[in-house]
C-alpha positions as CSV (number, residue, x, y, z in Angstrom):
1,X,-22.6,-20.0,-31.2
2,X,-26.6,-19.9,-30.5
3,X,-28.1,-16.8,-29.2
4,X,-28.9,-17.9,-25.6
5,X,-25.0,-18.8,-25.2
6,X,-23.9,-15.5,-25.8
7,X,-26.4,-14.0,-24.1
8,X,-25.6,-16.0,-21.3
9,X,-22.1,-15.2,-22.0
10,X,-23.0,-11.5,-21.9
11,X,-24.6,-11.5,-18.7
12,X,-21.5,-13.5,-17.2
13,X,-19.0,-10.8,-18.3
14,X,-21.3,-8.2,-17.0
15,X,-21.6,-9.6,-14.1
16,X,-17.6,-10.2,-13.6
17,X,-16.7,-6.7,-14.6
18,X,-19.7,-4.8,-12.1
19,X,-18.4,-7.4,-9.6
20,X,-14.8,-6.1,-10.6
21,X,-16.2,-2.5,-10.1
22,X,-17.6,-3.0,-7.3
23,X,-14.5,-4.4,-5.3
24,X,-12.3,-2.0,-7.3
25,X,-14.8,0.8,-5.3
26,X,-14.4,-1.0,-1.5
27,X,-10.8,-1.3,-2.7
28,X,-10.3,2.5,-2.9
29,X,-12.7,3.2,-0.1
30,X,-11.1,0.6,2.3
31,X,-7.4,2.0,1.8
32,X,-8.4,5.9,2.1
33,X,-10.0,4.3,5.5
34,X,-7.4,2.1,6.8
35,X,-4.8,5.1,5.7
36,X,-6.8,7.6,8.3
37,X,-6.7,4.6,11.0
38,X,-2.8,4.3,10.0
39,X,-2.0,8.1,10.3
40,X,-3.6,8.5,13.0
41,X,-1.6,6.2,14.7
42,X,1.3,7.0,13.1
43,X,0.9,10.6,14.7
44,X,0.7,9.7,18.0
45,X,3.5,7.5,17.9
46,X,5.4,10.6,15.8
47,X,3.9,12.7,19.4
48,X,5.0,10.0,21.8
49,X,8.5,10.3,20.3
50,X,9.2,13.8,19.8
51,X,7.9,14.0,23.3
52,X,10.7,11.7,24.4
53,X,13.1,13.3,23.1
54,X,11.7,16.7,23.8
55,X,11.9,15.4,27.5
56,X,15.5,13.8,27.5
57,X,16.7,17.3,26.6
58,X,14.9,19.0,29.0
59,X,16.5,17.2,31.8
60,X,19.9,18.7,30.6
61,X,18.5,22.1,30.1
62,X,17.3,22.0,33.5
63,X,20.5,20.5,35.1
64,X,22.2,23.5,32.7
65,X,20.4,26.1,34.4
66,X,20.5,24.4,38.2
67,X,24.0,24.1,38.2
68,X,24.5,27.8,36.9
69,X,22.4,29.0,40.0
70,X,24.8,26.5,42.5
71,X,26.4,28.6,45.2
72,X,30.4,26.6,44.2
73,X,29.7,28.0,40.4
74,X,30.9,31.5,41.2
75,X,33.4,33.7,38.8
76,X,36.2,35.2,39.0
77,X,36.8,32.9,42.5
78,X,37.3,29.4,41.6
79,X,35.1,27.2,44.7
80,X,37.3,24.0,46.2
81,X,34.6,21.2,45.2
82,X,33.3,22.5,41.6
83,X,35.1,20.1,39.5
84,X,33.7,17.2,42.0
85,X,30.0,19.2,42.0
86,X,30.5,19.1,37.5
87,X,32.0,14.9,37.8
88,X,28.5,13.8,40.2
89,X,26.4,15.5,38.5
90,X,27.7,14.4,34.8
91,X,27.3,10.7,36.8
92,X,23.7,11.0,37.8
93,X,22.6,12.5,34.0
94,X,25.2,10.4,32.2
95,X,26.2,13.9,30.1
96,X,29.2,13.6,28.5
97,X,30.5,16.7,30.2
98,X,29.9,19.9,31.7
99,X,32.0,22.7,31.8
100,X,32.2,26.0,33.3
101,X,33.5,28.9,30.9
102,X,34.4,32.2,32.1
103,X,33.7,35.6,30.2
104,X,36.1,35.6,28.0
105,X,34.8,31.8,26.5
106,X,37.9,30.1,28.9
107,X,37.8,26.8,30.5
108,X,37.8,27.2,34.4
109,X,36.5,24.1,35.5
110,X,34.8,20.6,33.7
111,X,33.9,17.3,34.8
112,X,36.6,15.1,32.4
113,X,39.4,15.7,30.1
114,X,40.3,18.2,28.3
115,X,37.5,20.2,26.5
116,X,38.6,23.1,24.0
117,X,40.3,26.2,25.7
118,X,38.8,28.5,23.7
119,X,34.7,28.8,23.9
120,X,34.7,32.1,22.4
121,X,33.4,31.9,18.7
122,X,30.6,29.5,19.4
123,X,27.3,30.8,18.9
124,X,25.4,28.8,22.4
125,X,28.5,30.7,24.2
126,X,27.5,34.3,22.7
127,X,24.1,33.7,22.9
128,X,24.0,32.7,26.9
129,X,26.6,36.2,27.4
130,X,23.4,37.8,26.0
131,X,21.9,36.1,29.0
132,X,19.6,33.6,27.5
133,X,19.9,30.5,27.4
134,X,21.9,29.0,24.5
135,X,21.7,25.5,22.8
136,X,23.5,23.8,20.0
137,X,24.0,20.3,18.7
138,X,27.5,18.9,16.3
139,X,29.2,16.0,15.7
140,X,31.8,16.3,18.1
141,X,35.7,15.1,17.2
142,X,36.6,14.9,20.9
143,X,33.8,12.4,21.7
144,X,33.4,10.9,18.4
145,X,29.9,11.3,18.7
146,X,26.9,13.7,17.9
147,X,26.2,16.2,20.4
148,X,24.0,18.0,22.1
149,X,25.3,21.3,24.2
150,X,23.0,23.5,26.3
151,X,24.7,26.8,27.5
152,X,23.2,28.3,31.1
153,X,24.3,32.2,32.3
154,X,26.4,32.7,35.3
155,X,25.3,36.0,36.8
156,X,27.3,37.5,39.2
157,X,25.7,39.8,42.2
158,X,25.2,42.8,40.0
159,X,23.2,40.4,37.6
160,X,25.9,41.0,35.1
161,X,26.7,37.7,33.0
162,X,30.0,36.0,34.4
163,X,30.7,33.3,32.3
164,X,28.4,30.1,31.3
165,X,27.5,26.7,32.5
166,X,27.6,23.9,28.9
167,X,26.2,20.9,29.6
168,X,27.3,18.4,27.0
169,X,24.1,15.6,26.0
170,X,25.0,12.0,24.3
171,X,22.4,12.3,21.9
172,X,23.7,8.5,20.9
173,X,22.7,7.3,24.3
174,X,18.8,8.5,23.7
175,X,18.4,6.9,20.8
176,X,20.0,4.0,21.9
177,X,17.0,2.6,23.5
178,X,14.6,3.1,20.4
179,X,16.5,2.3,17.3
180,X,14.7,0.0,15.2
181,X,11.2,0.7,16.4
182,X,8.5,1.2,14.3
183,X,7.3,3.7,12.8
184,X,10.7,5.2,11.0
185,X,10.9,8.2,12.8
186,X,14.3,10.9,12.5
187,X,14.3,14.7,13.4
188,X,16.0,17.5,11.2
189,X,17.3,20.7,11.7
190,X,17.2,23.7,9.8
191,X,20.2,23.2,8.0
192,X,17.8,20.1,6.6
193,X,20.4,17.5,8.3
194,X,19.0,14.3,9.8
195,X,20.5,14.6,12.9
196,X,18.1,12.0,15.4
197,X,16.8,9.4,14.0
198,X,15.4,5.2,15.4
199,X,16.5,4.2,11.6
200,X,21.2,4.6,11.9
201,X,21.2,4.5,7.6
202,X,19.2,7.9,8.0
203,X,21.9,10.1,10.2
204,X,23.6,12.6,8.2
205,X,21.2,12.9,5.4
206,X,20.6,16.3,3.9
207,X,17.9,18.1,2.2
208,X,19.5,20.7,0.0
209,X,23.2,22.1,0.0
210,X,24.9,25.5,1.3
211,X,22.8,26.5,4.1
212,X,24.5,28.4,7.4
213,X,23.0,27.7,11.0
214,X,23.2,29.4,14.3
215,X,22.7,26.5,16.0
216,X,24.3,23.4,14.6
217,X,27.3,23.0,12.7
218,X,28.6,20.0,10.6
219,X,32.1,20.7,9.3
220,X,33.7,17.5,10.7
221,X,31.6,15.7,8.6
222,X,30.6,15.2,5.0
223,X,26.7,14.9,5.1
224,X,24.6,13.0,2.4
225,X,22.2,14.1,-0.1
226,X,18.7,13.2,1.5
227,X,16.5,10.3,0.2
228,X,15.2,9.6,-3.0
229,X,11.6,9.4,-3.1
230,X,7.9,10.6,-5.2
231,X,5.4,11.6,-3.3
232,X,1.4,11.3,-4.0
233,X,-0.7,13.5,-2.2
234,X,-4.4,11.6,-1.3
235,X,-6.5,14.1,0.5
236,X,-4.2,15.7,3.3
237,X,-1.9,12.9,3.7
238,X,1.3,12.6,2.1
239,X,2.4,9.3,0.7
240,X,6.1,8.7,0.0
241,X,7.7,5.6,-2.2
242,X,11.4,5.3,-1.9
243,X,14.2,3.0,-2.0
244,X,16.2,3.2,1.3
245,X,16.4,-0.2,2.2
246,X,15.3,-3.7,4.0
247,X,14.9,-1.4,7.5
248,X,12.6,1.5,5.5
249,X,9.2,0.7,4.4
250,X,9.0,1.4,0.2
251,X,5.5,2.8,0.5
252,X,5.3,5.3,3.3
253,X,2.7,7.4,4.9
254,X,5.0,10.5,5.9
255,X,4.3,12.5,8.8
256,X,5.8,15.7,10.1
257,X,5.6,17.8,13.4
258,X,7.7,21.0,14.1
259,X,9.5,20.9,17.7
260,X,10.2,24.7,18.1
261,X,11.9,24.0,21.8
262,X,14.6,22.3,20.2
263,X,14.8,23.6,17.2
264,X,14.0,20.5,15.0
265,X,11.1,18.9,13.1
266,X,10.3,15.3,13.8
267,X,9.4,13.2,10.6
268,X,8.1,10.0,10.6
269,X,7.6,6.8,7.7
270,X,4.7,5.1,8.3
271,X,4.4,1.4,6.8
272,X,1.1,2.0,4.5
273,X,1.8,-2.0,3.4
274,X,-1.2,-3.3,6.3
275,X,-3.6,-0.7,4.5
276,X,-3.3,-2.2,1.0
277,X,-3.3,-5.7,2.3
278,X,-6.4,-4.9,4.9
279,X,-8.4,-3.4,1.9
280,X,-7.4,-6.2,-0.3
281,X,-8.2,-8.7,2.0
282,X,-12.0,-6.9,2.5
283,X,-12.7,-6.3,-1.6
284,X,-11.6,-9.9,-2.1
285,X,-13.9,-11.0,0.5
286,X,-16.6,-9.2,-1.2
287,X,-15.8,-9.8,-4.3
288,X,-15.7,-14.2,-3.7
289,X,-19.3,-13.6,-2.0
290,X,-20.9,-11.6,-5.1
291,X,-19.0,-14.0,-7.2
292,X,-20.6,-17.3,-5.3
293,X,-23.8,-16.0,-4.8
294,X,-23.6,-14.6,-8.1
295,X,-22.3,-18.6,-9.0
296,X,-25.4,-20.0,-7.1
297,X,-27.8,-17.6,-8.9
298,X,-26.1,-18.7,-12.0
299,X,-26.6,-22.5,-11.2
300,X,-29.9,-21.7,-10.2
301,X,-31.0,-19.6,-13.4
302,X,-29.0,-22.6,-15.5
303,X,-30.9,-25.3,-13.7
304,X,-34.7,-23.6,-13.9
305,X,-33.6,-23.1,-17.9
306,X,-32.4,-26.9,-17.9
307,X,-36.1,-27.7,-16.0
308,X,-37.8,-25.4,-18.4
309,X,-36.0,-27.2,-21.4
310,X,-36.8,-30.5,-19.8
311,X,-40.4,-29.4,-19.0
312,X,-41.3,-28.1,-22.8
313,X,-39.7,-31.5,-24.1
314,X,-41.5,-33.3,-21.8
315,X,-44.9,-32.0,-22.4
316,X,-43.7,-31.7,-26.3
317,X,-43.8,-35.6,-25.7
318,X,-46.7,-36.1,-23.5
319,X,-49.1,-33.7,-26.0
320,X,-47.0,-36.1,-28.6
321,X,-48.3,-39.5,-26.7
322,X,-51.7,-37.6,-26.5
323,X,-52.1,-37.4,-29.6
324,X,-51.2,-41.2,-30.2
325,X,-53.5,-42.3,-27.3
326,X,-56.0,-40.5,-28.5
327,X,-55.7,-41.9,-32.1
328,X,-54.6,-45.4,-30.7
329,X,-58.4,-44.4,-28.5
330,X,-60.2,-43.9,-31.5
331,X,-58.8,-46.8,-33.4
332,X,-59.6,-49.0,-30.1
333,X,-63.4,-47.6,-29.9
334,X,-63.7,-48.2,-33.6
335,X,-62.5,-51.9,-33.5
336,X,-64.9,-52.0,-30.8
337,X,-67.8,-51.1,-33.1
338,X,-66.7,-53.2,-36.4
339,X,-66.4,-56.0,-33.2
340,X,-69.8,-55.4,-32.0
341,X,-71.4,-54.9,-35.5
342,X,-70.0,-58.4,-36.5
343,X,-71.4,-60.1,-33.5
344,X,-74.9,-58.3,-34.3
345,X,-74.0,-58.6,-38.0
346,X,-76.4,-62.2,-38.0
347,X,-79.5,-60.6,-36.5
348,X,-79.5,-57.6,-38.6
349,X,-78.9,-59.3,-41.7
350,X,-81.9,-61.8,-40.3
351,X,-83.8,-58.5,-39.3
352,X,-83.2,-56.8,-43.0
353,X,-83.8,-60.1,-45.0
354,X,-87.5,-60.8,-42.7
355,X,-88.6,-57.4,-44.4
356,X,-87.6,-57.7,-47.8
357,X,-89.3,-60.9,-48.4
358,X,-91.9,-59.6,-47.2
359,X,-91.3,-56.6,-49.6
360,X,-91.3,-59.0,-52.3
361,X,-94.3,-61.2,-51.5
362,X,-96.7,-58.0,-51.1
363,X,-95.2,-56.4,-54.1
364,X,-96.1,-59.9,-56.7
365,X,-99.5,-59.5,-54.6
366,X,-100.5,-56.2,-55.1
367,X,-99.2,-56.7,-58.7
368,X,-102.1,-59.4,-58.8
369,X,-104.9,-57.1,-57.2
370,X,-104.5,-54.2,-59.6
371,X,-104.5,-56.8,-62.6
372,X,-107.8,-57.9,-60.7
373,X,-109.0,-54.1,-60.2
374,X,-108.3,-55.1,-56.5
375,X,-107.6,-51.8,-55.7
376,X,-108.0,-52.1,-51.9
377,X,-105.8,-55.4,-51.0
378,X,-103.1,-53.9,-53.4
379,X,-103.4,-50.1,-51.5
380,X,-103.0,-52.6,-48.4
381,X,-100.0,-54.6,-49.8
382,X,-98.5,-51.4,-50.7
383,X,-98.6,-49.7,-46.8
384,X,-97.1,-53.1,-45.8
385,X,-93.9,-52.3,-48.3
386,X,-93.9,-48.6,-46.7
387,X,-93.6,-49.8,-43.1
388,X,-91.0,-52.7,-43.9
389,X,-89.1,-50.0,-45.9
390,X,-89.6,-47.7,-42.6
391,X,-87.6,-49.7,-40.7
392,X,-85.2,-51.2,-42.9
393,X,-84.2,-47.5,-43.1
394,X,-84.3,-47.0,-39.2
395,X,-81.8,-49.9,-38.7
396,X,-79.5,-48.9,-41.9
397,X,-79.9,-45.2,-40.0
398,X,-78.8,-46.4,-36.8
399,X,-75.5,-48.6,-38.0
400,X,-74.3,-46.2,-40.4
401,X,-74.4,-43.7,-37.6
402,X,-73.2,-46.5,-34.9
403,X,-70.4,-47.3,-37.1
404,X,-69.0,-43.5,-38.3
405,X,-66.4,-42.4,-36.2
406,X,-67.4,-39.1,-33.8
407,X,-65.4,-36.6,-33.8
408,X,-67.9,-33.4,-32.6
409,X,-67.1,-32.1,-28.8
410,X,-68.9,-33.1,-25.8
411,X,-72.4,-31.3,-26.2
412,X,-76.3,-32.2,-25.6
413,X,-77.6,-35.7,-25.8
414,X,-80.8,-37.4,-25.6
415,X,-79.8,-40.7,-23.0
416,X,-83.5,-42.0,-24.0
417,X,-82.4,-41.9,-27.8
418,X,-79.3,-43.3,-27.4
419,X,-81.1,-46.2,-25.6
420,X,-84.3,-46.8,-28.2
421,X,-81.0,-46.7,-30.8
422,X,-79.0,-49.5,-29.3
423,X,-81.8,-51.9,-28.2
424,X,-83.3,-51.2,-31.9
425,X,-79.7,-52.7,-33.4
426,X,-79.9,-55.4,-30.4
427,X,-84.1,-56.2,-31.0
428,X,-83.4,-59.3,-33.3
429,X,-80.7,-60.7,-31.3
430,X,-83.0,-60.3,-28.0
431,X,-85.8,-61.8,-30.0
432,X,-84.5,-64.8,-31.2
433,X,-82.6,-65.7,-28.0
434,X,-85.9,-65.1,-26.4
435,X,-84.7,-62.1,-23.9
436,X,-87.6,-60.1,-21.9
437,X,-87.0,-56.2,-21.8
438,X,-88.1,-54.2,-18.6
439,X,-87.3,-50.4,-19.6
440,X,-89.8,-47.7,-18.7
441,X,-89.7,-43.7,-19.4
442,X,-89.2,-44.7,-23.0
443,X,-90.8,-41.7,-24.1
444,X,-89.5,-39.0,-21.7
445,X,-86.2,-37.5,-23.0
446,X,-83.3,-37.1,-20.6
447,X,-80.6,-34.6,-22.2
448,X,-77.0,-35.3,-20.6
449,X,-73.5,-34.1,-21.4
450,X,-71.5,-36.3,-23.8
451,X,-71.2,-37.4,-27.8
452,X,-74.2,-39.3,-29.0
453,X,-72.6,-41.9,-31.2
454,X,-69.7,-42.3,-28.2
455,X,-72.5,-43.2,-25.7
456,X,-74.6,-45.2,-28.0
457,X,-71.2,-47.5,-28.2
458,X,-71.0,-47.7,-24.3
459,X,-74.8,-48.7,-23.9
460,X,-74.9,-50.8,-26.5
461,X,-71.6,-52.4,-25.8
462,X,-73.2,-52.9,-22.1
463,X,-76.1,-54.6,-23.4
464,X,-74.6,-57.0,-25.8
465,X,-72.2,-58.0,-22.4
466,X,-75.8,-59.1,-20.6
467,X,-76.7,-60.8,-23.8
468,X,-73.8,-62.5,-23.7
469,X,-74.1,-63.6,-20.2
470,X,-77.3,-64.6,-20.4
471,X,-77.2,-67.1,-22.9
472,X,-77.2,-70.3,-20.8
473,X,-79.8,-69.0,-18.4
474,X,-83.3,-70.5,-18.5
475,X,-84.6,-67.3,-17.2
476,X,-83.3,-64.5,-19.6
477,X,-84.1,-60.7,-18.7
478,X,-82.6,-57.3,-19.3
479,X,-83.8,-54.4,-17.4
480,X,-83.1,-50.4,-18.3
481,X,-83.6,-47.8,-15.7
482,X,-83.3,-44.2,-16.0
483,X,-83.3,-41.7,-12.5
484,X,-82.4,-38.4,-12.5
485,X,-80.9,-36.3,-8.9
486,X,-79.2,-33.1,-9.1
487,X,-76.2,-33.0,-9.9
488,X,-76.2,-36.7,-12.1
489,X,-78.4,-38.6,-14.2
490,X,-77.8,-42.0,-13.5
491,X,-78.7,-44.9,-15.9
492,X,-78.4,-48.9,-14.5
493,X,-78.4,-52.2,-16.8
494,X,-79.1,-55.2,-15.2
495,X,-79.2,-59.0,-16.2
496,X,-79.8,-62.0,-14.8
497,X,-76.6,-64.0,-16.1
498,X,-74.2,-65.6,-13.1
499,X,-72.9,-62.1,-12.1
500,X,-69.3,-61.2,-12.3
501,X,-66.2,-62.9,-11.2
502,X,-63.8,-60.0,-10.7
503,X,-65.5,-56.7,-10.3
504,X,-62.4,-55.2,-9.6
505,X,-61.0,-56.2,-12.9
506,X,-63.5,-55.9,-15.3
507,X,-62.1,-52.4,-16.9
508,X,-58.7,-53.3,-17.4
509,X,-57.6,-53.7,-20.7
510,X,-57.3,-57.6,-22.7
511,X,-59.4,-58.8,-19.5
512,X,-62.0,-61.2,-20.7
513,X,-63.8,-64.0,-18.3
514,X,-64.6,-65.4,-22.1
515,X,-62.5,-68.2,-23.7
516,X,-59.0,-67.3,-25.6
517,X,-59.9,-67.3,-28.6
518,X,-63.8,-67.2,-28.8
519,X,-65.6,-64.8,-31.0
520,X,-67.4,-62.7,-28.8
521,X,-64.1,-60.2,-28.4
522,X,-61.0,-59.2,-26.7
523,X,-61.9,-57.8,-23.7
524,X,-61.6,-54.5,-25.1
525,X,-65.6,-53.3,-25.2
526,X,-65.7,-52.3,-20.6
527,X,-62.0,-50.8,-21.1
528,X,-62.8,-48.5,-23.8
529,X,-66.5,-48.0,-22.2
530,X,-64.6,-46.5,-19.1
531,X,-62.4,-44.0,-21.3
532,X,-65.8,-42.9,-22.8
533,X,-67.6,-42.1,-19.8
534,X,-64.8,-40.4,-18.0
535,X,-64.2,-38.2,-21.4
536,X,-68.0,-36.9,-20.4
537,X,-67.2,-36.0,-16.9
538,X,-68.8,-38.9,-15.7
539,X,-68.3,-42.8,-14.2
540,X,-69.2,-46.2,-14.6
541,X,-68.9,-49.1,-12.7
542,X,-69.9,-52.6,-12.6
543,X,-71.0,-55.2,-9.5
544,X,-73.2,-58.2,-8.4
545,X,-76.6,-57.3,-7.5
546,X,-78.2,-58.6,-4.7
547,X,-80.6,-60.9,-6.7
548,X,-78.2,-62.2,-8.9
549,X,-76.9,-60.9,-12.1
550,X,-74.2,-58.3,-12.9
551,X,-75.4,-54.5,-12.3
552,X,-73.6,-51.7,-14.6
553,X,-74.2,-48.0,-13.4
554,X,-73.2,-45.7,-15.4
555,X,-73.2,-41.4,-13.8
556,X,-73.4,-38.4,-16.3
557,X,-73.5,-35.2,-16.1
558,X,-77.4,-33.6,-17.0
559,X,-77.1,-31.1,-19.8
560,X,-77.7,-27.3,-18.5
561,X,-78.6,-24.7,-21.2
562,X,-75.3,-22.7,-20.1
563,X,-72.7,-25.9,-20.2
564,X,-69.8,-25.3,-22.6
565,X,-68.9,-28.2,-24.8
């Protein structure tokens, strides 16, 4: 596996894991939110319920105490009407009962059937003999039902206690109307006995065993040992998982508030399930955005790698195919030379053979003068070999240096030189096909920025083209010009051959108005003349000049003593 794979790898996993973290974090922080939102809730529905029940009661209470103050309810004198006051009033408040009791805990008077005689031993009946008001709550055998019993004083005119007003509550009938709400709510006494409750699978559960209570009493029954459960305390709120059932929630938010006025303590079991889910639901939202933008920035990392990779191929290949133009370039402008020194090859070896014949000839003659003591006429015949060896050695000079192949930067270059080089290997050609020169300045050097033997090639190439197309012209003339403006030096080669057929064509590569086949080239010399001059910063072009001919202008750059090569 390569280094940048696992790296890449590396920063995948990372980036999983913190993404991981980070959800795990709004995870935790979600659920200890949407747990406060839940309990709060849950408390006032635990209020609204205890307050429900709290007020169902009191309406007994209060009917308890009205009917103890009624003017029929009077002891030891039994009232004609009592028993119907105790039937419409047990109508109105569906109470199971309510029965008057006299000092000694005996029945006198209740609303139906036959209620205990005896009242004596019951705690709600001492209690309200104490003169206060008594309450008490049972499973009751006569009614088959759990009950609720509130216990009202009867004072007599000396505000001595006569007997005692019980009101007997269906607590069954309460609940009736909210079992199976939500939130699982029940209500304990202090014997620990679920004796109220929405949830019927929770009546007659019991924390604990052996306790004794003044105010409730379960011996008709065999109660239930309470609910199994563990409990996880996060901050102040109390989190319960137990197994009780479809009807109660497994993972429970529990909730408690005493209830002093009846002498119970509601309790409720919250459904915590929304709170995971809502949390889960917001730290998998976050996590699938962090994990696609952190997808896209991926994709977007991979695909400026795969450009980068693409990019450093691709200009591996172009500085490759640089490299091979170039060389292909140098090979071209090279064939170009060998191509123009075979076309010139004729002259020059007419232009080299003229002076060694005449080398020759003086050399017998001066021979002859010194054998004459002629020392004059041989001193003459012997400057004549001097100057013919002079320029034998200025034409060998300029074609070894026209034919080596530059390969020094751009730098400083006399344009006059260049010129008086290439017309010199040109002179023999022009003189034998009879060709007029027109060049002035040839004395005054213009210095421009390029490679001398590079721009020798492109002038003299230039000039052997107007040779060429002068050949069947009566009227054969060449003319050189030089001007200088600031910014360019501009230098113009004119002839007066027939002008040129395509001037829009003339650099391209292979194009030749010349037959297929002929000697004079392959329509290489403009093309590679146009690479040169652009590889100095400058331009050539070629048209028809308004008197005839073809017109070549070719714009350098003039050499300043700060230019860089």
């Amino acid at each position: 596996m390569s280094t940048g794979l696992w790296r890449r790898i590396s920063l995948v996993a990372a980036f999983v894991i913190a993404v991981g973290g980070v959800a795990s974090a709004l995870y935790s922080y979600a659920h200890t939110q949407a747990l406060e939102q839940i309990a709060q809730r849950g408390r006032s529905d635990l209020a609204l319920a205890s307050d429900r029940l709290r007020a169902e009661l009191q309406r007994y209470r209060e009917l308890g105490i009205y009917l103890a103050d009624h003017p029929l309810v009077t002891l030891p004198v039994f009232e004609q009407g009592l028993n119907e006051l105790f039937v419409r009033s047990m109508d109105k408040t569906t109470a199971l009962d309510v029965v008057l009791l006299d000092a000694e805990g005996h029945v006198v008077s209740n609303a139906i059937g036959e209620p205990p005689s005896d009242w004596s031993e019951v705690p709600f009946f001492q209690r309200a003999m104490d003169g206060a008001l008594g309450s008490f709550h049972a499973y009751s055998p006569r009614f088959e039902r759990r009950a609720f019993y509130y216990a009202a004083p009867v004072f007599g005119i000396d505000r001595s206690v006569q007997g005692v007003v019980v009101v007997v509550v269906d607590i069954e009938r309460i609940e009736r109307d909210w079992r199976g709400g939500v939130p699982v709510v029940f209500f304990t006494d202090d014997l620990g006995v679920v004796f109220v409750a929405n949830r019927e699978e929770l009546l007659y559960l019991q924390r604990g065993t052996g306790k004794t209570s003044s105010s409730a009493s379960y011996e008709a029954l065999s109660l239930r040992p309470f609910l199994s459960y563990t409990v996880e305390q996060r901050g102040d709120l109390e989190l319960w998982a137990l197994d009780a059932g479809r009807y109660v929630p497994a993972r429970s938010l529990h909730l408690v508030q005493e209830m002093p006025v009846i002498g119970m303590r509601a309790e409720a079991l919250v459904d915590i399930a929304p709170a995971a889910k809502l949390a889960s639901l917001q730290a998998a939202v976050v996590a699938a955005i962090l994990l696609a933008f952190g997808a896209l920035l991926f994709l977007a990392t991979e695909r400026r790698r795969t450009l980068t990779l693409v990019n450093q191929r691709l200009e591996e290949r172009v500085a490759q195919r640089t490299a091979e133009l170039e060389r292909a370039q140098a090979d071209l402008v090279q064939a170009g030379k060998l191509s123009a020194l075979g076309k010139m090859s004729a002259g020059i070896s007419h232009e080299l053979n003229q002076p060694l014949m005449a080398v020759q000839s003086f050399a017998e003659n001066a021979a002859l003068y010194l054998e004459r003591d002629r020392v004059p006429e041989a001193r003459a015949n012997l400057d004549r070999i001097s100057d013919m060896a002079h320029r034998m050695g200025r034409i060998i000079k300029n074609l070894r240096a026209f034919a080596r192949q530059e390969k020094e930067p751009v730098g400083r270059v006399d344009l006059t030189g260049v010129i008086r080089s290439a017309l010199e290997l040109s002179e023999a050609r022009m003189e034998r096909e009879g060709v007029s020169l027109v060049w002035s300045d040839r004395e005054t050097p213009v210095l421009v920025r390029g490679g001398e033997v590079r721009l020798q090639q492109v002038v003299l190439n230039l000039i052997s083209n107007a040779l060429d197309a002068m050949v069947a012209q009566t009227f054969q003339c060449l003319s050189i010009s030089v001007t200088r403006e600031p910014g360019k030096v501009t230098l113009c080669i004119a002839d007066t051959g027939p002008g040129i057929e395509a001037p829009e064509k003339i650099f391209d590569p292979f194009y030749s108005t010349k037959e297929v086949g002929a000697s004079e080239g392959m329509g290489l010399g403009l093309s590679i003349s146009y690479g040169l001059v652009q590889s100095f910063g400058g331009m050539i072009r070629g048209e028809n000049a308004p008197e005839g001919g073809a017109l070549f202008t070719v714009e350098l750059q003039p050499w300043q003593e700060d230019s860089t090569s």
